[in-house]
PDBQT receptor file of N, H, CA, C and O in Angstrom, charges set to zero:
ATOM      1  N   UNK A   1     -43.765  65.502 -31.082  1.00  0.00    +0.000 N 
ATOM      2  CA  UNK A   1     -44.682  66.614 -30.896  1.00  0.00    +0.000 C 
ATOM      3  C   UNK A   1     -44.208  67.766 -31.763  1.00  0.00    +0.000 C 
ATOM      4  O   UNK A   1     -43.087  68.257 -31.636  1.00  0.00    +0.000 OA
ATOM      5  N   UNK A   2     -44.958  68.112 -32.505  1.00  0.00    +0.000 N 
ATOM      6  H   UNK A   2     -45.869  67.713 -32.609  1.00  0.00    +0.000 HD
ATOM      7  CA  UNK A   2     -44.211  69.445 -33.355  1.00  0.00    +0.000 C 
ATOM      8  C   UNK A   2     -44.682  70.788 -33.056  1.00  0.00    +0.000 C 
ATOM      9  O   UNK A   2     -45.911  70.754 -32.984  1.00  0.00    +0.000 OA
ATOM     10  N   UNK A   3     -44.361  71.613 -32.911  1.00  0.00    +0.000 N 
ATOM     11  H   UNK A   3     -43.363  71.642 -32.969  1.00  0.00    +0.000 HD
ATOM     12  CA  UNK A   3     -44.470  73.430 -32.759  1.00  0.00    +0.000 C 
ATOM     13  C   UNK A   3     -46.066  73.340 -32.425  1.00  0.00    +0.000 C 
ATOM     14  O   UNK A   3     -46.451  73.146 -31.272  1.00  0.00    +0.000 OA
ATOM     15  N   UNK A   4     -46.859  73.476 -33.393  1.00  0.00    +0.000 N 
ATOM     16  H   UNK A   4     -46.547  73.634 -34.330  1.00  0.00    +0.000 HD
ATOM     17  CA  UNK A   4     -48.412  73.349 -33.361  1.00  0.00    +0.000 C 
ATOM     18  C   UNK A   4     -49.102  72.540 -32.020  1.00  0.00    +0.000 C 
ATOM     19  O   UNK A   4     -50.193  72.881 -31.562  1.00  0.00    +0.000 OA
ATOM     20  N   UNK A   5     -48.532  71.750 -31.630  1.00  0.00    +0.000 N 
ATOM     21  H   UNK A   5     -47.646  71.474 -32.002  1.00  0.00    +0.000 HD
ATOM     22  CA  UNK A   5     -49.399  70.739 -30.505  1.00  0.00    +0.000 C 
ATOM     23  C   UNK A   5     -48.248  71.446 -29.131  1.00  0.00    +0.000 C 
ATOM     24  O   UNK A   5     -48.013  70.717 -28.167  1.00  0.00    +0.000 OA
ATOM     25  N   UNK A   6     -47.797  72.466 -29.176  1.00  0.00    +0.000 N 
ATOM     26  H   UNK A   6     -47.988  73.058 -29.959  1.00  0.00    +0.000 HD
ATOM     27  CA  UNK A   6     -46.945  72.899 -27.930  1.00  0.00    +0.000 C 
ATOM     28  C   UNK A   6     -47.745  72.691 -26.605  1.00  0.00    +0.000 C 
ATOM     29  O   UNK A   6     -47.559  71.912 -25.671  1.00  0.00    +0.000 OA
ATOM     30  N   UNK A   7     -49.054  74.003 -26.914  1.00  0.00    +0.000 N 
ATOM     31  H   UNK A   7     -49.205  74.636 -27.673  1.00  0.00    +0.000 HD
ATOM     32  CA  UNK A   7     -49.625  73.809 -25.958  1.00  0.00    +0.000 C 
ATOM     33  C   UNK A   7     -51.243  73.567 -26.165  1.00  0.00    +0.000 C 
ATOM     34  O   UNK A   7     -52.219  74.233 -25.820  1.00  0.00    +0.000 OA
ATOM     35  N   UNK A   8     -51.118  72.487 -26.786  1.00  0.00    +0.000 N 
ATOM     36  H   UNK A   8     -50.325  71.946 -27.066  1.00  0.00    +0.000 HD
ATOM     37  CA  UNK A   8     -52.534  71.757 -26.210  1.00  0.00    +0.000 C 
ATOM     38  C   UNK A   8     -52.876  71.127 -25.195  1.00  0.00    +0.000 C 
ATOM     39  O   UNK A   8     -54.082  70.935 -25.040  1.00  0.00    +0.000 OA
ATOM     40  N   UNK A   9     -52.302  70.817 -24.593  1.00  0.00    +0.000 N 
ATOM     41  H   UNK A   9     -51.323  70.973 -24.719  1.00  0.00    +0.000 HD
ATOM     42  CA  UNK A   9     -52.792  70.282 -22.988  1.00  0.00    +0.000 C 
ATOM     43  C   UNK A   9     -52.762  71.336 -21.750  1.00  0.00    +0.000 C 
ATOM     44  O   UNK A   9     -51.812  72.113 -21.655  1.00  0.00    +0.000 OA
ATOM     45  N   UNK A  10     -53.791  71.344 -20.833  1.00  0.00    +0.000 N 
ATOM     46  H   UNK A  10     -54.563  70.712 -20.911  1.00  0.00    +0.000 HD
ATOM     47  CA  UNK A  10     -53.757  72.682 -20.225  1.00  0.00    +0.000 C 
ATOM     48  C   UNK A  10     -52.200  72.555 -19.047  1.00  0.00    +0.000 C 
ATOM     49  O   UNK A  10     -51.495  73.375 -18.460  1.00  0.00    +0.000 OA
ATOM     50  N   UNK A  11     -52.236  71.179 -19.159  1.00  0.00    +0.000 N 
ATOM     51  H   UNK A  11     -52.809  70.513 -19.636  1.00  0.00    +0.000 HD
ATOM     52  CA  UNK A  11     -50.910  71.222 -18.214  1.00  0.00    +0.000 C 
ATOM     53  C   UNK A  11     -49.793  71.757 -18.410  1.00  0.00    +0.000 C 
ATOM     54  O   UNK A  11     -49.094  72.308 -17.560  1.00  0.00    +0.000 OA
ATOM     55  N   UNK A  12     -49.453  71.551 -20.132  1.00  0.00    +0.000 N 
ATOM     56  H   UNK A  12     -50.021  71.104 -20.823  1.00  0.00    +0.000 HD
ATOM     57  CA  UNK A  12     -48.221  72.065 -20.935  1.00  0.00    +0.000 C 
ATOM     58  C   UNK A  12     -47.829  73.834 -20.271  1.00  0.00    +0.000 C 
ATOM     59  O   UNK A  12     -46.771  74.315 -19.864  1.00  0.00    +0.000 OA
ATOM     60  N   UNK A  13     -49.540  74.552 -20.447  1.00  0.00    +0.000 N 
ATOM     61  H   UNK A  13     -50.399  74.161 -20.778  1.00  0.00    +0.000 HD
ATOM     62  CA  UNK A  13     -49.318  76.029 -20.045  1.00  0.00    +0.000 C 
ATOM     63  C   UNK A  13     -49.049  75.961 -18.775  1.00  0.00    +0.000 C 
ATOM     64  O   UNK A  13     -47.989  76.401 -18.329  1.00  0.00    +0.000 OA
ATOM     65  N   UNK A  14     -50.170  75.281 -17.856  1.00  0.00    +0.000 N 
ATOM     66  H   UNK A  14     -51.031  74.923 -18.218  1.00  0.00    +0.000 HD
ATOM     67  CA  UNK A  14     -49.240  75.793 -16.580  1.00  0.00    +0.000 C 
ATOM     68  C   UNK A  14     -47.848  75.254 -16.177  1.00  0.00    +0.000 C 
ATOM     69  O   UNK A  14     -47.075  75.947 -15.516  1.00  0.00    +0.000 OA
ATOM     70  N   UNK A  15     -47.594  74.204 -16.523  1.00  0.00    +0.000 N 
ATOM     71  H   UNK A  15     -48.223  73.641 -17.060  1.00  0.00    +0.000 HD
ATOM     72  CA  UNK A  15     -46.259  74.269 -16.413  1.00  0.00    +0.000 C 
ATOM     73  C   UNK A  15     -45.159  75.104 -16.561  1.00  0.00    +0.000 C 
ATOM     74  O   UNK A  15     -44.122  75.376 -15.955  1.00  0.00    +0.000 OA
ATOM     75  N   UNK A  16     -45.817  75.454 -17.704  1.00  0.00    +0.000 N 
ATOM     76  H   UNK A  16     -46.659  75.232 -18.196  1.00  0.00    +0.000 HD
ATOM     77  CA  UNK A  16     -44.756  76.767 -18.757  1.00  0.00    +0.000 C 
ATOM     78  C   UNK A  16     -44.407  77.959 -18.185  1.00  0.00    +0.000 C 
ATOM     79  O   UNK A  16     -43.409  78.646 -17.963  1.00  0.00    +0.000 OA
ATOM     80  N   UNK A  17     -45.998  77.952 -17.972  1.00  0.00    +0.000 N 
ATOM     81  H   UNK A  17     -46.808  77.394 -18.152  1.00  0.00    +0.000 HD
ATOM     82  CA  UNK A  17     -46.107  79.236 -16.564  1.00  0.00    +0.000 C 
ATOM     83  C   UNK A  17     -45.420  79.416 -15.289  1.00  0.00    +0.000 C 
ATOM     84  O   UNK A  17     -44.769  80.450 -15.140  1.00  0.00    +0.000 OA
ATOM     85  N   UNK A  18     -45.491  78.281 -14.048  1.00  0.00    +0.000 N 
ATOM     86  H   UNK A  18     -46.020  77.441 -14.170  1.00  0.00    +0.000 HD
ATOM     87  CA  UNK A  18     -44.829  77.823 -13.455  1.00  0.00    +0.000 C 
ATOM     88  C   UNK A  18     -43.179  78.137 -13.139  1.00  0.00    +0.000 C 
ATOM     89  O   UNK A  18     -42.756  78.577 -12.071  1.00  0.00    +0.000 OA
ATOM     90  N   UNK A  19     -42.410  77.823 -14.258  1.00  0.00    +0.000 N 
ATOM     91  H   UNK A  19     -42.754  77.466 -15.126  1.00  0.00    +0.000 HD
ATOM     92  CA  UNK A  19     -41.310  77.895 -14.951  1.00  0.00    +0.000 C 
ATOM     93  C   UNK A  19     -40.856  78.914 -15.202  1.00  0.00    +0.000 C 
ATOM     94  O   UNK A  19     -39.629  78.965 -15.115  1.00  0.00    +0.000 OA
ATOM     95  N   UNK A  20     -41.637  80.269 -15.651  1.00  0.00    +0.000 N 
ATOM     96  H   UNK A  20     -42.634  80.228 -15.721  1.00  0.00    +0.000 HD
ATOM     97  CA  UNK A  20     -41.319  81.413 -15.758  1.00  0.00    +0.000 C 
ATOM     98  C   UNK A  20     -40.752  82.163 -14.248  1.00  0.00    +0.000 C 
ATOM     99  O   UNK A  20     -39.733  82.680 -13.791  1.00  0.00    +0.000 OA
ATOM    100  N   UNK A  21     -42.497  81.749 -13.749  1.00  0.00    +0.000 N 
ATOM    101  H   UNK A  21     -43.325  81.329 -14.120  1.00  0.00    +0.000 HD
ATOM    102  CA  UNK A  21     -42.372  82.796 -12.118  1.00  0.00    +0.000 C 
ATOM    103  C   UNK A  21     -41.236  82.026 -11.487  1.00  0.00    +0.000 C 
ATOM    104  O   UNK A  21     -40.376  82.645 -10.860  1.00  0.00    +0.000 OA
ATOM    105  N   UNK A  22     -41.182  80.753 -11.609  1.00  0.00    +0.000 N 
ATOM    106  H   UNK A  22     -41.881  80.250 -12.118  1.00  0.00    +0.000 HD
ATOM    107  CA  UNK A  22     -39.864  80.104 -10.404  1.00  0.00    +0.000 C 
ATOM    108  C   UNK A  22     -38.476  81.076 -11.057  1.00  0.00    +0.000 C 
ATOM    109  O   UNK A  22     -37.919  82.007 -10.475  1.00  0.00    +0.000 OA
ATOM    110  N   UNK A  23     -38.192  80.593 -12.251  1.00  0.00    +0.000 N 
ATOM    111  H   UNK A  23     -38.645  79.837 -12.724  1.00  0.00    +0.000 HD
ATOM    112  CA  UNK A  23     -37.049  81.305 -13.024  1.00  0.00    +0.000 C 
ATOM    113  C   UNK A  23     -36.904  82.752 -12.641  1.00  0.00    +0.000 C 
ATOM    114  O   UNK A  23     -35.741  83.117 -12.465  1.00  0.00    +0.000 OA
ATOM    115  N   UNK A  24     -38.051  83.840 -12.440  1.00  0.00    +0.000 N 
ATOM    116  H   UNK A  24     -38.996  83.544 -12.582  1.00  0.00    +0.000 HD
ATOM    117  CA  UNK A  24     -37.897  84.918 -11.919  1.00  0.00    +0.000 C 
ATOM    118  C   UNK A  24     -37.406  85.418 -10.550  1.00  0.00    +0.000 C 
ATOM    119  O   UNK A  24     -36.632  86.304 -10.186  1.00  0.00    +0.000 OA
ATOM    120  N   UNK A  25     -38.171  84.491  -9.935  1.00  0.00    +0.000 N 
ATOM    121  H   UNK A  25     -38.800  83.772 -10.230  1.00  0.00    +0.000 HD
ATOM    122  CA  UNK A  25     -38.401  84.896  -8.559  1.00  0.00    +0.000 C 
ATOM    123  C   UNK A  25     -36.851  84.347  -8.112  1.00  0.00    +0.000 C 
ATOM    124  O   UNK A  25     -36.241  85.151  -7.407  1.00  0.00    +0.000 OA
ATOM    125  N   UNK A  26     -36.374  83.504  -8.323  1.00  0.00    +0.000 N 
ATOM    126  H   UNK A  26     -36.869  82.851  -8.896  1.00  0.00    +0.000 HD
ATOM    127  CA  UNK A  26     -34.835  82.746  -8.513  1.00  0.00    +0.000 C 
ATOM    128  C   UNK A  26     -34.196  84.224  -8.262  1.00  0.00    +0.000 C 
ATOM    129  O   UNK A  26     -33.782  84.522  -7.142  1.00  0.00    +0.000 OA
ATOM    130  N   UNK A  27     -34.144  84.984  -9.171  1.00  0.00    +0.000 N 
ATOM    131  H   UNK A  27     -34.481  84.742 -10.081  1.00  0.00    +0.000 HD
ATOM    132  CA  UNK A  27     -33.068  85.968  -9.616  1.00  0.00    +0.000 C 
ATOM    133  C   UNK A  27     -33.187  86.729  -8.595  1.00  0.00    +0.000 C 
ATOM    134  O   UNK A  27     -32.354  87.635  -8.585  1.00  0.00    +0.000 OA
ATOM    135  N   UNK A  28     -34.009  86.712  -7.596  1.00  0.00    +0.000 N 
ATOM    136  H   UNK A  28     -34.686  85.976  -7.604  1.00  0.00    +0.000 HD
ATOM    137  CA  UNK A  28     -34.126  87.942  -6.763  1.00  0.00    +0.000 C 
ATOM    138  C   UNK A  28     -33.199  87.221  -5.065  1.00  0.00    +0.000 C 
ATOM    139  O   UNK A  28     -32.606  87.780  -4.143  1.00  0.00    +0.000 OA
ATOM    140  N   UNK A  29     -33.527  85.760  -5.388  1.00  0.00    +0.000 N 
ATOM    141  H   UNK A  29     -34.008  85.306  -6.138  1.00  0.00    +0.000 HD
ATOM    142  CA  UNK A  29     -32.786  84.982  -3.647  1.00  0.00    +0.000 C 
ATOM    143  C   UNK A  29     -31.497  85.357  -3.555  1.00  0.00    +0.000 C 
ATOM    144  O   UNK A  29     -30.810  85.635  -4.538  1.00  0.00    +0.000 OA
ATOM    145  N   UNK A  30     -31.093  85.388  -2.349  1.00  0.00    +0.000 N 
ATOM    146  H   UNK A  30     -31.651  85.162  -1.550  1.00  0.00    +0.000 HD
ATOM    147  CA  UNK A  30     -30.348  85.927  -1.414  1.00  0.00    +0.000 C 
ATOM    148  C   UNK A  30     -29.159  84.449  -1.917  1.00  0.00    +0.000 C 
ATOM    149  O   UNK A  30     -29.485  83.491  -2.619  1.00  0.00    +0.000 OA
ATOM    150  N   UNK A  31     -27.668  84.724  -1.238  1.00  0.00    +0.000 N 
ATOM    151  H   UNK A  31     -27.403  85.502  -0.668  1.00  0.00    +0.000 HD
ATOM    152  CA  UNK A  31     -27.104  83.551  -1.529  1.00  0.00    +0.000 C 
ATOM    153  C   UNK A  31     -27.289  82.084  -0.565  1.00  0.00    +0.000 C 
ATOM    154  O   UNK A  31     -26.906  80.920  -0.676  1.00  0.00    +0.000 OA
ATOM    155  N   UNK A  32     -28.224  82.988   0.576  1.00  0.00    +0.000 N 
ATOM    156  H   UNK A  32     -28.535  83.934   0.666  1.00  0.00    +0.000 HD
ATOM    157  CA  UNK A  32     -28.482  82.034   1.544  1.00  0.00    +0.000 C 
ATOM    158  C   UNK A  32     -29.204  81.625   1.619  1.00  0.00    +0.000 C 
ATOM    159  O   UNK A  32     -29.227  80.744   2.479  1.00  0.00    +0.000 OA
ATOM    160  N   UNK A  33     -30.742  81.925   0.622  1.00  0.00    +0.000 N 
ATOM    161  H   UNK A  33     -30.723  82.641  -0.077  1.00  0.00    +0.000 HD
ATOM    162  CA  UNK A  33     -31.574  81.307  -0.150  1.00  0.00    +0.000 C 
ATOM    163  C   UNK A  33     -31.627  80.447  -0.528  1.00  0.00    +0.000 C 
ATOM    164  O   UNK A  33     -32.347  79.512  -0.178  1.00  0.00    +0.000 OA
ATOM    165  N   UNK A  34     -30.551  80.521  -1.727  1.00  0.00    +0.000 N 
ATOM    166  H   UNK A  34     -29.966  81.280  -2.012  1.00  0.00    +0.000 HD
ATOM    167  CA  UNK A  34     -30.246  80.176  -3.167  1.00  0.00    +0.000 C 
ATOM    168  C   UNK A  34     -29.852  78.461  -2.137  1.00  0.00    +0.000 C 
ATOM    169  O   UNK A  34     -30.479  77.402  -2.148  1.00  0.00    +0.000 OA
ATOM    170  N   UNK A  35     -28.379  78.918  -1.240  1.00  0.00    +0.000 N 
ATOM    171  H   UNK A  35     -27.870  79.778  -1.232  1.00  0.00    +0.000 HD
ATOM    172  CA  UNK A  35     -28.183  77.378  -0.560  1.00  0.00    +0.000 C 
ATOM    173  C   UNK A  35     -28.933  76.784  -0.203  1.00  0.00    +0.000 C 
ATOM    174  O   UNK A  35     -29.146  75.753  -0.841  1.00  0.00    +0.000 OA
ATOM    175  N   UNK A  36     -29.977  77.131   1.299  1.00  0.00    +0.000 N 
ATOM    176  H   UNK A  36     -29.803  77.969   1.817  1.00  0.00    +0.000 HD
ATOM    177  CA  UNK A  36     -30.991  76.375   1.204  1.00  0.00    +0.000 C 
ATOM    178  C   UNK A  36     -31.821  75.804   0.372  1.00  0.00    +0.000 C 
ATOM    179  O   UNK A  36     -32.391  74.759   0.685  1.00  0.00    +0.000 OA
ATOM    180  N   UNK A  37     -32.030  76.455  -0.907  1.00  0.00    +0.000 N 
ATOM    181  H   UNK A  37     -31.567  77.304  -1.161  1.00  0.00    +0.000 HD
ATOM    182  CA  UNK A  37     -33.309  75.908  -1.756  1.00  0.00    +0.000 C 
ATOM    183  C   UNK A  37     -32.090  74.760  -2.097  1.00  0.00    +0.000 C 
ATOM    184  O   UNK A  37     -32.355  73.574  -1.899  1.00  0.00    +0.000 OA
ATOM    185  N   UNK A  38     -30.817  75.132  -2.588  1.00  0.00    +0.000 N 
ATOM    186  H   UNK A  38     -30.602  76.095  -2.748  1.00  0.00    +0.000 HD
ATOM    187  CA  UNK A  38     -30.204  73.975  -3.442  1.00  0.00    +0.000 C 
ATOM    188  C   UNK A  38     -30.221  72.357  -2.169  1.00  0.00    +0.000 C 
ATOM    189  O   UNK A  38     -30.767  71.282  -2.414  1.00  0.00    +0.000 OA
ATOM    190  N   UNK A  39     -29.548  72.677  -1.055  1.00  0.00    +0.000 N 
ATOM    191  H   UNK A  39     -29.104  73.551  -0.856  1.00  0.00    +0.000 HD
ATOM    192  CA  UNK A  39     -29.550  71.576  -0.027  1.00  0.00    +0.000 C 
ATOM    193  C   UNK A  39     -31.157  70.738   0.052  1.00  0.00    +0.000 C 
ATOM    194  O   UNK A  39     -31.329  69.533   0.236  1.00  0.00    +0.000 OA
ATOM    195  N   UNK A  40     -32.021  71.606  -0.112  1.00  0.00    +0.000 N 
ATOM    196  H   UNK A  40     -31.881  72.585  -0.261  1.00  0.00    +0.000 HD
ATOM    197  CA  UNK A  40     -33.583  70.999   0.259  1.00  0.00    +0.000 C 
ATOM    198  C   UNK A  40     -33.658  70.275  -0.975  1.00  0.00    +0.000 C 
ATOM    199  O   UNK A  40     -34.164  69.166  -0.808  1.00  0.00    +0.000 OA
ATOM    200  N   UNK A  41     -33.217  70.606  -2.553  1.00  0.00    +0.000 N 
ATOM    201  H   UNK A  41     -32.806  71.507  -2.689  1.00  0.00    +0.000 HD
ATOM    202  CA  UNK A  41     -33.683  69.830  -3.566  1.00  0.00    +0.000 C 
ATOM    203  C   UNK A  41     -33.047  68.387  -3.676  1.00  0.00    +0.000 C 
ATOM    204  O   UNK A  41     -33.611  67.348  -4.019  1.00  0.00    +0.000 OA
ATOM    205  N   UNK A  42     -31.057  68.679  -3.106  1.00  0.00    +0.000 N 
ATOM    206  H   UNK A  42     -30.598  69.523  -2.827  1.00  0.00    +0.000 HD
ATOM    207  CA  UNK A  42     -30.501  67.181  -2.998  1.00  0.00    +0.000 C 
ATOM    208  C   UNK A  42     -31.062  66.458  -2.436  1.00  0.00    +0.000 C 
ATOM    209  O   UNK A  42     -31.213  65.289  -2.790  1.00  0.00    +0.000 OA
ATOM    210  N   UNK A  43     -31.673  67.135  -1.067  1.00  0.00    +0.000 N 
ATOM    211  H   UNK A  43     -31.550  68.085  -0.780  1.00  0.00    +0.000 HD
ATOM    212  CA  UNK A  43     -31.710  65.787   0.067  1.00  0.00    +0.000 C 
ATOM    213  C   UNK A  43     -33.301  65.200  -0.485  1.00  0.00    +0.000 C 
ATOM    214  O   UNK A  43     -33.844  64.142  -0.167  1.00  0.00    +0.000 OA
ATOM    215  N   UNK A  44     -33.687  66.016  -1.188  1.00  0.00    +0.000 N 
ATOM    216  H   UNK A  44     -33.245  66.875  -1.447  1.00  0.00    +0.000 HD
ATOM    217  CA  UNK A  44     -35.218  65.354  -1.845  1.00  0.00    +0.000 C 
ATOM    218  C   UNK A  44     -35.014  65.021  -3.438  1.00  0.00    +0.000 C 
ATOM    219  O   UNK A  44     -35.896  65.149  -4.288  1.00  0.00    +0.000 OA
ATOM    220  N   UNK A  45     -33.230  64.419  -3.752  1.00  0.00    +0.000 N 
ATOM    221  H   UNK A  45     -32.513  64.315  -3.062  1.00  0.00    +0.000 HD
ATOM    222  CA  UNK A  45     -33.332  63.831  -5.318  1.00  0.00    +0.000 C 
ATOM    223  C   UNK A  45     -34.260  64.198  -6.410  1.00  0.00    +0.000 C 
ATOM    224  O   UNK A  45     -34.886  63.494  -7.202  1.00  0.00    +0.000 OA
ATOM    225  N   UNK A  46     -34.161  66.028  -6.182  1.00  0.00    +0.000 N 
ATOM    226  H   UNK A  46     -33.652  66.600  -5.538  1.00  0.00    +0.000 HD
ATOM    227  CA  UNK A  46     -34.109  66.507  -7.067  1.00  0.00    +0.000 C 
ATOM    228  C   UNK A  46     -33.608  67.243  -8.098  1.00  0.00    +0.000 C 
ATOM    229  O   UNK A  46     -34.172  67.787  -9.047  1.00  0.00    +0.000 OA
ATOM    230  N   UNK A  47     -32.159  67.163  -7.687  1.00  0.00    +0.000 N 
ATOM    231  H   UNK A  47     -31.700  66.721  -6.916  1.00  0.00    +0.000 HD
ATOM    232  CA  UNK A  47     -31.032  67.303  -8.155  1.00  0.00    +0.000 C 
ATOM    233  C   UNK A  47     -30.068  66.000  -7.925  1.00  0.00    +0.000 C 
ATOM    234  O   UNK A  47     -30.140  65.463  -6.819  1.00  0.00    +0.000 OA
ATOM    235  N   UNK A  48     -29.501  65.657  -8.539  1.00  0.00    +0.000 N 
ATOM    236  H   UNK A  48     -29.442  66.093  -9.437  1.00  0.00    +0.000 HD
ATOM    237  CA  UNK A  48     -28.296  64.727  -8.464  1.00  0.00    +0.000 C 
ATOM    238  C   UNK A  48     -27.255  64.966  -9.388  1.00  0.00    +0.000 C 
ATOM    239  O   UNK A  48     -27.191  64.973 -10.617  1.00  0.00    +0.000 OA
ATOM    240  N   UNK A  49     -26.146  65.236  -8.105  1.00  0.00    +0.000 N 
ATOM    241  H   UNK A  49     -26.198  65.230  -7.106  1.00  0.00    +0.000 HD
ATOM    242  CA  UNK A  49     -24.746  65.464  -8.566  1.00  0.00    +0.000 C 
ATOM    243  C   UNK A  49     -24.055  64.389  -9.131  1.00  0.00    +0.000 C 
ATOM    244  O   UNK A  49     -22.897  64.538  -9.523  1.00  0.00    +0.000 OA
TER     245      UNK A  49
C-alpha cells in the first residue's frame, strides 16, 4: 500500500480516528484505571505477555 491509498477505505479513517481519541483519553486514566483497563485486555487476549 503506498502513502496515496492511506486512506481510501472509509474504515482506514475511522480507525485512525478511533486511535487518536483512545490514545488521548488514555493520558487522562487514573493508575487504577489504567490497571483495570490493562487486566480486562489480558483476560480478553488482547494483550499477551
Amino acid at each position: 500500500m503506498g502513502y496515496t491509498d492511506k486512506f481510501t477505505k472509509p474504515e482506514d479513517f475511522r480507525r485512525d480516528e478511533l486511535i487518536r481519541i483512545i490514545e488521548h483519553s488514555e493520558e487522562n486514566l487514573t493508575l487504577q484505571e489504567l490497571e483495570a483497563l490493562y487486566y480486562d485486555m489480558t483476560t480478553k487476549n488482547f494483550i499477551n505477555e
